[in-house]
C-alpha positions as CSV (number, residue, x, y, z in Angstrom):
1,X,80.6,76.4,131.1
2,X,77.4,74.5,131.4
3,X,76.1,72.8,128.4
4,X,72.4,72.9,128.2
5,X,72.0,71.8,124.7
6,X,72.7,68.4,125.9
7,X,69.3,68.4,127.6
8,X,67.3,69.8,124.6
9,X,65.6,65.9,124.1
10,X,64.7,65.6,127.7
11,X,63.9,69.9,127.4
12,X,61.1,69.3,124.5
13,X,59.4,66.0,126.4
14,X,59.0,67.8,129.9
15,X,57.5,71.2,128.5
16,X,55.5,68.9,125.8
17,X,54.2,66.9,129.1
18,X,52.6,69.8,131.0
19,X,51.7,71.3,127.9
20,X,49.4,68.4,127.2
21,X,48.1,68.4,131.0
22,X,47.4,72.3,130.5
23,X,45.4,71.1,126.9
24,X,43.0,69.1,129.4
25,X,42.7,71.8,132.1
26,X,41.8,75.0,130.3
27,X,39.4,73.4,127.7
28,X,38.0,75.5,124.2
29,X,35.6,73.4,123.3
30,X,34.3,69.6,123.6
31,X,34.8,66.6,121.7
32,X,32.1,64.4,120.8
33,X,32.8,61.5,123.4
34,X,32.9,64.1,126.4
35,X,36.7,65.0,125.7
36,X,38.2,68.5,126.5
37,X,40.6,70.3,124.3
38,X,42.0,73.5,123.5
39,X,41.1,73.7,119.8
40,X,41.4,70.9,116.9
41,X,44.7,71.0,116.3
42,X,45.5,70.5,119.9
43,X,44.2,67.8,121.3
44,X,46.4,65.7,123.6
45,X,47.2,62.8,121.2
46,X,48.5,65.1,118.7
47,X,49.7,67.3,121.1
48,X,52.1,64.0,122.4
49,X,52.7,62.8,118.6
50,X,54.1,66.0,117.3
51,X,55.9,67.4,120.3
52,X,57.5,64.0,121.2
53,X,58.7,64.2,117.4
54,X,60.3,67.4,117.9
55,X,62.2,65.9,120.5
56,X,63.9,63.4,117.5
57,X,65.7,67.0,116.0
58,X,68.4,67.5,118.6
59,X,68.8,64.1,119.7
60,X,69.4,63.4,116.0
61,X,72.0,66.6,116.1
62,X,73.9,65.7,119.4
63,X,74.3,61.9,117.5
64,X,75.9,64.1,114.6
65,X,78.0,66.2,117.0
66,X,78.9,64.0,119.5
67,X,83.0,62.9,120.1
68,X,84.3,60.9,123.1
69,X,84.5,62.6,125.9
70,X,82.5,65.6,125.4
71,X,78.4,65.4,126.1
72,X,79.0,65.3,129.8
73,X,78.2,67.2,132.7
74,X,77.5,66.7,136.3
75,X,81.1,65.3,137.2
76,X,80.2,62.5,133.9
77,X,76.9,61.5,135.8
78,X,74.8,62.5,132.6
79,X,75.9,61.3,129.6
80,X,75.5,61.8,125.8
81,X,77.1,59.2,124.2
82,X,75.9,57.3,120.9
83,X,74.5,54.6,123.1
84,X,72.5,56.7,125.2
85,X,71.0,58.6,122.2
86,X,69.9,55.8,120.2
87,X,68.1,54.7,123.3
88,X,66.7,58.5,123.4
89,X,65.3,57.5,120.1
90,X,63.5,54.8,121.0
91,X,61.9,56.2,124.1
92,X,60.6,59.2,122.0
93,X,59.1,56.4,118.8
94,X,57.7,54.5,121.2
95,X,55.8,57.2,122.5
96,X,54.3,58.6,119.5
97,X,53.5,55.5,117.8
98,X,52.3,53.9,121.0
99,X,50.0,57.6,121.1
100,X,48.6,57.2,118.0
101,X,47.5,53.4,119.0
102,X,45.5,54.9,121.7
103,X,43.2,57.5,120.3
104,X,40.4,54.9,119.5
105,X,41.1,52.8,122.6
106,X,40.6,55.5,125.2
107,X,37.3,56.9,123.3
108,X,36.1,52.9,123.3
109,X,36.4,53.4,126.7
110,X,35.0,56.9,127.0
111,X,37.5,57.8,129.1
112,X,37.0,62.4,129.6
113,X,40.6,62.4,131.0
114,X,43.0,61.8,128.1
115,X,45.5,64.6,128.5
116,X,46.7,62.7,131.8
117,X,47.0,60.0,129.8
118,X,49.2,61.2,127.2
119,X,51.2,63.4,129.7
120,X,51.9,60.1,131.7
121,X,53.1,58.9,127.9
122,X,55.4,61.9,127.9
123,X,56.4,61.7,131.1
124,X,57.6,58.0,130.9
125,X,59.6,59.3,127.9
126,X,61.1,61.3,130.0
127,X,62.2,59.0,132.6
128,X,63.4,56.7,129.9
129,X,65.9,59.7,128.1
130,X,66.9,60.1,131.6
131,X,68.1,56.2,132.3
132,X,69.8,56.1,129.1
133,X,71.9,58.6,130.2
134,X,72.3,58.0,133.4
135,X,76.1,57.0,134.3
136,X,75.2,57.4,138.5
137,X,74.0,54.7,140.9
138,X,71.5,57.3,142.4
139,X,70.7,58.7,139.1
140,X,70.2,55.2,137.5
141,X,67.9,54.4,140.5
142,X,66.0,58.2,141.0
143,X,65.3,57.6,137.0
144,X,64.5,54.3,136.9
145,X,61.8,54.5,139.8
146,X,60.1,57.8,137.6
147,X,59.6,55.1,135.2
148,X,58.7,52.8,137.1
149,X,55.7,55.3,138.7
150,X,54.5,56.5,136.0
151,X,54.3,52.6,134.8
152,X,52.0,51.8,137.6
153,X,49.7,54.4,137.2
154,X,49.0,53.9,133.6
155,X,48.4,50.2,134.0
156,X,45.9,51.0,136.4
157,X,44.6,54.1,134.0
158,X,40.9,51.8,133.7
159,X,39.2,52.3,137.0
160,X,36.3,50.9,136.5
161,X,38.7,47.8,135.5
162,X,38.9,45.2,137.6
163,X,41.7,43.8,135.4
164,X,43.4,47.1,135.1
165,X,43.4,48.3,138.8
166,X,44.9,44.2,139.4
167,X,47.7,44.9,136.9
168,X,48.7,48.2,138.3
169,X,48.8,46.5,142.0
170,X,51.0,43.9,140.9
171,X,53.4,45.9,139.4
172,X,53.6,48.1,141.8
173,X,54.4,45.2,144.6
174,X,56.4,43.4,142.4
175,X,58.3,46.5,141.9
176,X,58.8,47.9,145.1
177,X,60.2,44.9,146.2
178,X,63.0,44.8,143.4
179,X,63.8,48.5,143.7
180,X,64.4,47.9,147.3
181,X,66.6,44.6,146.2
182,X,68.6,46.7,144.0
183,X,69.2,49.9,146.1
184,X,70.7,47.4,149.0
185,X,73.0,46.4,146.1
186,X,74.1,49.7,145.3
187,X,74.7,50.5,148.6
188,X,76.9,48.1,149.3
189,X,78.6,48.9,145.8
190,X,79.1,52.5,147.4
191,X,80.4,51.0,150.9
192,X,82.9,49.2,148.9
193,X,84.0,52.1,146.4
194,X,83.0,55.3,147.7
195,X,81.8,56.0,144.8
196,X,78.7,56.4,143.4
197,X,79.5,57.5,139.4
198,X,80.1,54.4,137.6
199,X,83.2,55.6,136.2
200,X,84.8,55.9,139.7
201,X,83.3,52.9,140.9
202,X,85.4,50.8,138.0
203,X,88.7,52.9,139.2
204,X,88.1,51.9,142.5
205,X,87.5,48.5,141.6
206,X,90.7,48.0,141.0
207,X,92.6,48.7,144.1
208,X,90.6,46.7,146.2
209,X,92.4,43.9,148.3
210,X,91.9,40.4,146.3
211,X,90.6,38.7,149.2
212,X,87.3,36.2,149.0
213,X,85.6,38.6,151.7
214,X,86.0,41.7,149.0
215,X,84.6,39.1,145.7
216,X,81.7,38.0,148.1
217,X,80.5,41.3,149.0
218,X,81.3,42.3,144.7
219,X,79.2,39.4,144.1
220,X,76.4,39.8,146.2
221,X,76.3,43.6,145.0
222,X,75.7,42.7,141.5
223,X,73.5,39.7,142.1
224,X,71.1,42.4,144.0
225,X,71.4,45.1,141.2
226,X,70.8,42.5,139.0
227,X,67.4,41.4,140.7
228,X,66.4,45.3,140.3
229,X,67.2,45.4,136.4
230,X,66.3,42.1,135.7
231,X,62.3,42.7,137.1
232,X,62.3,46.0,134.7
233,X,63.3,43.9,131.4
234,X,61.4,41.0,132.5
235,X,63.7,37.8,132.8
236,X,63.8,34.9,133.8
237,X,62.9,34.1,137.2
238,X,62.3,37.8,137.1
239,X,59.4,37.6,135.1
240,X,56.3,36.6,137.6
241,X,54.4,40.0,136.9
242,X,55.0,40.2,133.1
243,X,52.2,38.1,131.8
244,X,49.7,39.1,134.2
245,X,50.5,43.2,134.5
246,X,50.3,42.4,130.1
247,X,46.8,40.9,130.2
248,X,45.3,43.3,132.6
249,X,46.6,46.4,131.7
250,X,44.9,48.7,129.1
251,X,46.3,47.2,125.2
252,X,48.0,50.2,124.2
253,X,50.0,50.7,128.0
254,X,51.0,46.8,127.6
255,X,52.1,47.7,123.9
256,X,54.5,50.7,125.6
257,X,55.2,48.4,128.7
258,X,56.5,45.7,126.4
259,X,58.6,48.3,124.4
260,X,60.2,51.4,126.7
261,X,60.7,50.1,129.8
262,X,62.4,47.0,128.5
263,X,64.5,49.3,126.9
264,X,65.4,51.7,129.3
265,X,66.6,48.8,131.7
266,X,68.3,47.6,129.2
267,X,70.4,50.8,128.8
268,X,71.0,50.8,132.8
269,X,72.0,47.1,132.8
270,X,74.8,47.2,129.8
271,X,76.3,50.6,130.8
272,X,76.5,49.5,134.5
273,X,78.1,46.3,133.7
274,X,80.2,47.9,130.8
275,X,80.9,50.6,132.3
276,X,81.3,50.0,136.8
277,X,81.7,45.9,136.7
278,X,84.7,45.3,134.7
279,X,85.3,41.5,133.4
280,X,88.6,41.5,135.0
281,X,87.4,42.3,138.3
282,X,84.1,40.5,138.3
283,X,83.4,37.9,135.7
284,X,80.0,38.6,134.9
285,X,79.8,36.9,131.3
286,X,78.7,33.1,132.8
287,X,76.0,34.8,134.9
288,X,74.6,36.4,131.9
289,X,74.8,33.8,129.4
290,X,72.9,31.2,131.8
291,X,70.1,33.6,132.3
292,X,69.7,34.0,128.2
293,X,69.5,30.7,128.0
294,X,67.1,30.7,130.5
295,X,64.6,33.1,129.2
296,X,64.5,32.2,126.4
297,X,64.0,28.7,126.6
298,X,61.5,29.1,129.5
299,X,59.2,31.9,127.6
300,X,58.8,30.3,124.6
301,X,57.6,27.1,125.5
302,X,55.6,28.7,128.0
303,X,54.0,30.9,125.3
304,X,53.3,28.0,123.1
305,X,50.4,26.8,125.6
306,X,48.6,30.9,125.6
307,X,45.1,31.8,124.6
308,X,45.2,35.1,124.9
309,X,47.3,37.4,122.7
310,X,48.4,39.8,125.3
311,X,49.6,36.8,127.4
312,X,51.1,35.2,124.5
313,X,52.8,38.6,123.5
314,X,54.2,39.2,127.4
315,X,55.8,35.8,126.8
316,X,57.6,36.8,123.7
317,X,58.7,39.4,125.4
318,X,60.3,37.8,128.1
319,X,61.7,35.7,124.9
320,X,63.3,38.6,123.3
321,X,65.0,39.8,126.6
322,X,66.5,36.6,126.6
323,X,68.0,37.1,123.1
324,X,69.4,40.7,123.7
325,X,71.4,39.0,126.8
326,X,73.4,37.4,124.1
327,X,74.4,40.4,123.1
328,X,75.8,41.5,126.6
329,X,77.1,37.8,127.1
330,X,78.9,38.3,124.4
331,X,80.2,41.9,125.1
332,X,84.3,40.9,126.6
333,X,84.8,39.1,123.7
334,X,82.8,40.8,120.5
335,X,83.1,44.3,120.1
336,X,82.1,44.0,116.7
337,X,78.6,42.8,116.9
338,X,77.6,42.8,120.5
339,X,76.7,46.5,122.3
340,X,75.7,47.6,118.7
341,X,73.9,44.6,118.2
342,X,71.8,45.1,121.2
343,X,71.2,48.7,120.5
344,X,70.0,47.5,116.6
345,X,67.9,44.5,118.1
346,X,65.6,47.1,120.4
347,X,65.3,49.0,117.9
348,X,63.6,46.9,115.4
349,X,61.6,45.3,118.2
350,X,59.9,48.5,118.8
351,X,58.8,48.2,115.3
352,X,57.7,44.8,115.2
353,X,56.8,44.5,118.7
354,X,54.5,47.7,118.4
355,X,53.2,46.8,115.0
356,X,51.5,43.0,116.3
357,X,50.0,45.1,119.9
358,X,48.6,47.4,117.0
359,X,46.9,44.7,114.8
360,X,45.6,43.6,118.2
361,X,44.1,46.9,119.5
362,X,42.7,47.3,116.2
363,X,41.1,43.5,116.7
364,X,40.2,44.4,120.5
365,X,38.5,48.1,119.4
366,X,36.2,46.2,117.2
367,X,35.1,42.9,118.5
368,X,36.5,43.2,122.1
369,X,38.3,39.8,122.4
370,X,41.8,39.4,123.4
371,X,41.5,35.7,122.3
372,X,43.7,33.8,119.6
373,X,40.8,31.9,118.1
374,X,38.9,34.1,117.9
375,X,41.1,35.3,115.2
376,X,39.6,32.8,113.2
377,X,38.7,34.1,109.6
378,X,40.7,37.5,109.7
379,X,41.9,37.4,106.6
380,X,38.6,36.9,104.7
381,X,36.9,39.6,106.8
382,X,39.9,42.0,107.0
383,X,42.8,40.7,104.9
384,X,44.9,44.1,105.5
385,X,44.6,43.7,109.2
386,X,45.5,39.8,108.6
387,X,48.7,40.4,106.5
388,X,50.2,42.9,108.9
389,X,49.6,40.8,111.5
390,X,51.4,37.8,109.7
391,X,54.2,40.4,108.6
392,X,55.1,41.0,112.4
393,X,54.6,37.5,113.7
394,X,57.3,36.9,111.0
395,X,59.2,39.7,112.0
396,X,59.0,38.6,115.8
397,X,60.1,35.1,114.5
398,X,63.3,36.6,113.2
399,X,62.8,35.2,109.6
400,X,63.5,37.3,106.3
401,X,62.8,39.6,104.5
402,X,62.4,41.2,108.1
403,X,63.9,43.6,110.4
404,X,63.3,40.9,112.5
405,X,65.9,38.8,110.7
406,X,68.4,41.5,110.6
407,X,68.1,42.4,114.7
408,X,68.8,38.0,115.5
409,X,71.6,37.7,112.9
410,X,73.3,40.6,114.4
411,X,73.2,38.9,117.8
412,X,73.9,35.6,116.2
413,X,77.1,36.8,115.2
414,X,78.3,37.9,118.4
415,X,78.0,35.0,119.9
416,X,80.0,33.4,117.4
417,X,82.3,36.0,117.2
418,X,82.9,35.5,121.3
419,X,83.0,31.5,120.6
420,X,79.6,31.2,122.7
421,X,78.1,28.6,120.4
422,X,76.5,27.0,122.4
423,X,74.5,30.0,123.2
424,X,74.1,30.7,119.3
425,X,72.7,27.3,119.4
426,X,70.3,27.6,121.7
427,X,69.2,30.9,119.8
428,X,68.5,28.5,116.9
429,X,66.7,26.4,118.6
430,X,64.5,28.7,120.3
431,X,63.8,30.5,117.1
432,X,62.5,27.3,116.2
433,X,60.2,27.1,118.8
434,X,58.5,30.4,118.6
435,X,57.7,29.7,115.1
436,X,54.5,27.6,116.3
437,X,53.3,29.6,118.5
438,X,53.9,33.1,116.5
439,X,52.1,31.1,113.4
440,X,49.9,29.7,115.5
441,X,47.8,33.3,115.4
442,X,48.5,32.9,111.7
443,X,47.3,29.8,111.2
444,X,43.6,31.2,113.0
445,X,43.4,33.4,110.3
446,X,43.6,31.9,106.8
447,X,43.3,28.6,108.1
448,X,39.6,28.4,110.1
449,X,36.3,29.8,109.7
450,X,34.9,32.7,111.2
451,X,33.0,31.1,114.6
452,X,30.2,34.3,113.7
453,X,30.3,36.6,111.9
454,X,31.5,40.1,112.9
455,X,32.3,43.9,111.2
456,X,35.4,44.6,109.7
457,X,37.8,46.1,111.9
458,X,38.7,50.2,111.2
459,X,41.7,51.3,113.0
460,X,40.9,55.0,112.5
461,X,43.9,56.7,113.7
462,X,45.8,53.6,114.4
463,X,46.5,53.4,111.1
464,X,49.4,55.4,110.9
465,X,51.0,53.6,113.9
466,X,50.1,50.5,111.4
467,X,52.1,52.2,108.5
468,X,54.9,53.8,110.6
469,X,55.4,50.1,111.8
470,X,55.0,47.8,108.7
471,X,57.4,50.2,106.3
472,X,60.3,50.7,109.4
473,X,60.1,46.2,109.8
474,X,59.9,45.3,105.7
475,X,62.6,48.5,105.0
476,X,65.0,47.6,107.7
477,X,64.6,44.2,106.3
478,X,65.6,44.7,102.7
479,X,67.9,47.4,103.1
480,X,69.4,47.0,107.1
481,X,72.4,49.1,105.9
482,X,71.4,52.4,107.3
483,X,70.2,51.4,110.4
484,X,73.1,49.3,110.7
485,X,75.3,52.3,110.4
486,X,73.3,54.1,112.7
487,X,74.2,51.8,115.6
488,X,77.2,50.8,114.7
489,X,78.5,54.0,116.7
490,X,77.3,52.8,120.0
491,X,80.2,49.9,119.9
492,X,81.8,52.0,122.6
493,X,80.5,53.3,125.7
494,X,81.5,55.9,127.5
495,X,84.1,54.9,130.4
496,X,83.7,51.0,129.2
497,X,86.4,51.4,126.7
């Protein structure tokens, strides 16, 4: 019999979608910047907080209920695995912090049409739930370009920005051209197989005739899959639209961009490679490890010679996709440490990450300047704003007492554990070099004067996406044991053994 509990996560963000769109259409009253709601108590950014929470509920109770093997349906195309959920969770946090980061942003702007906004928000969390569980070539792809779509239209969400309407047209051609990259790929992954769920692919894999013609064509397959995955998490040489889609785009969509996305390819790329591209047949592991090297070598001495702090944060971010890879490097040979590691790792960047593009909203609301320098005196004219922001740059280093810290050691040890240490080296060193440039910002605000002077920043509703952000990065810091355990279930995917 059809399971529809299963569903309830991506259930609650559709219905909570359209309900937000209908909040914008059939309008009660008027806000005071031109806005349209139903009443108070429903306007569109609290309509997305609260209903994307709801959403945390079940997904919370299938993690609960959930044994090997069951939580599927559609022949094992969807599943509900530990992995997946986690990855449920972060679409849905990401989307209510990253709502509550907007409120003053869009009324800055004076932008009437917020509910579109916020049900693009929902909507991307639902393309996000979907990828996670997504265990189908088509599926991955049909998901993965919903995403993608609603991506481009909210980096372009300011019109009457030249920046903005550049971002979205970037992303989109960059995009295009890697979804049609990776869909070649999976087709010839389905010529080979005949298969398109990733389960039957890795069965299949295994009675195909060991002749170079057969590896070419496996190679080529993954090399183009790879190219389609590796544009949506934004590594290197993948990573061409990242700092300018970043800078362009509205702060709060760059703040989601950097988070959900990255995370929802992610998901695709480790359970596809888990799951349909099995060491044995294809050794994937040298591939991998190269490109983590890579990225995050590349991004962080890159980001070291940034002005602006959207730019400088789209380069950490390219950084930090580099350091999950060790994870996945690491998978064959550390299943203590690696797929739970990389589940643990995005989910204290969503914290940290979200927490420094909410500091810089904050900034941006108030003085308009996406600068670093003009940083310069933060902590005498705001100090609260200044020590959050120092918290999370120290978080994003990966230093204790941080979540930060507890996400790198985690990812540390796996490659140690798989005897990559020359990859855990070059993590080390790495970490080294983002210290400058993350203290850099620091460094702006206790160290220099203000260049004039300017009103004290008041994040109004951004507040809470402040708090939610600074007690998750210091709590999983001192005590990582919970969250820990709380990952520590994804260690095993389903059909990757």
């Amino acid at each position: 019999m059809f399971d529809y509990t299963i569903f309830w996560p991506e259930i609650i963000l559709c219905l909570a979608a359209m309900l937000v769109l209908l909040a914008g259409v059939f309008p009660f009253r008027k806000g005071s910047g031109g806005e349209k709601f139903l009443g108070p108590a429903l306007e569109p950014w609290f309509l997305t907080v609260v209903l994307s929470l709801f959403a945390v509920a079940p997904s919370l109770g299938l993690f609960m209920q959930n044994k090997p093997g069951e939580g599927m349906t559609f022949g094992g195309n969807f599943v509900v695995d530990e992995f997946a959920i986690i990855f449920k969770l972060i679409a849905i946090l990401s989307v209510a912090v990253v709502a509550l980061m907007s409120v003053e942003f869009l009324k800055k702007w004076r932008r009437i049409d917020q509910a579109e906004f916020y049900s693009l928000l929902l909507f991307s969390g639902l393309a996000m739930a979907l990828v996670a569980s997504s265990a189908d070539l088509i599926m991955i792809y049909l998901s993965i370009e919903f995403l993608s779509l609603t991506g481009y239209v909210m980096a372009g969400y300011l019109k009457n920005s030249a920046r903005s309407v550049e971002a979205s047209v970037k992303y989109f051609l960059y995009g295009a051209v890697s979804a049609a990259v990776m869909l070649y790929g999976m087709s010839l992954l389905y010529g080979m197989t005949g298969a398109t769920s990733l389960g039957e692919i890795s069965r299949a894999m295994t009675s195909l005739p060991d002749v170079p013609e057969t590896k070419l064509l496996l190679y080529v397959s993954f090399v183009f899959i790879l190219v389609g995955l590796g544009f949506k998490i934004a590594i290197v040489p993948f990573h061409q639209w990242s700092p300018d889609v970043y800078e362009g785009a509205p702060m709060p969509v760059t703040a989601f961009l950097s988070v959900g996305p990255k995370a929802a390819g992610f998901a695709a790329l480790v359970r596809l490679l888990v799951t349909a591209f099995p060491v044995e047949q294809l050794n994937w592991v040298p591939v991998i490890a190269v490109l983590a090297a890579v990225t995050m070598t590349f991004a962080n001495v890159v980001a070291i010679t940034q002005r602006n702090v959207k730019r400088m944060l789209a380069y950490s971010s390219i950084a930090h996709a580099g350091y999950v890879l060790v994870g996945l490097a690491a998978y064959p040979d550390s299943q203590d440490y690696s797929i739970n590691g990389i589940a643990l790792y995005l989910l204290v960047y969503l914290f940290m990450n979200l927490g420094a593009f909410a500091v810089a909203t904050a900034f941006y609301n108030n003085r308009g300047s996406e600068l670093i320098e003009d940083y310069s005196g933060l902590s005498r004219s705001n100090p609260r704003l200044a020590m959050l922001m120092a918290v999370f740059m120290l978080s994003l280093t990966g230093l204790p007492p941080t979540a930060g810290f507890v996400g790198k050691f985690y990812l540390f040890l796996a490659a140690v554990q798989a005897h990559l240490i020359w990859l855990a080296v070059f993590m080390l060193v790495n970490t080294a070099i983002s210290l400058y440039y993350y203290f850099n910002i620091v460094r702006y605000m206790y160290l220099y004067d203000e260049k004039t002077p300017a009103p004290t920043p008041e994040p109004g509703y951004l507040q809470y996406a402040l708090a939610v952000t600074l007690i998750f990065t210091l709590f999983i810091g001192v005590y990582p044991q919970w969250v820990i355990n709380l990952t520590d279930a994804t260690r095993l995917l389903w059909g990757g053994g």
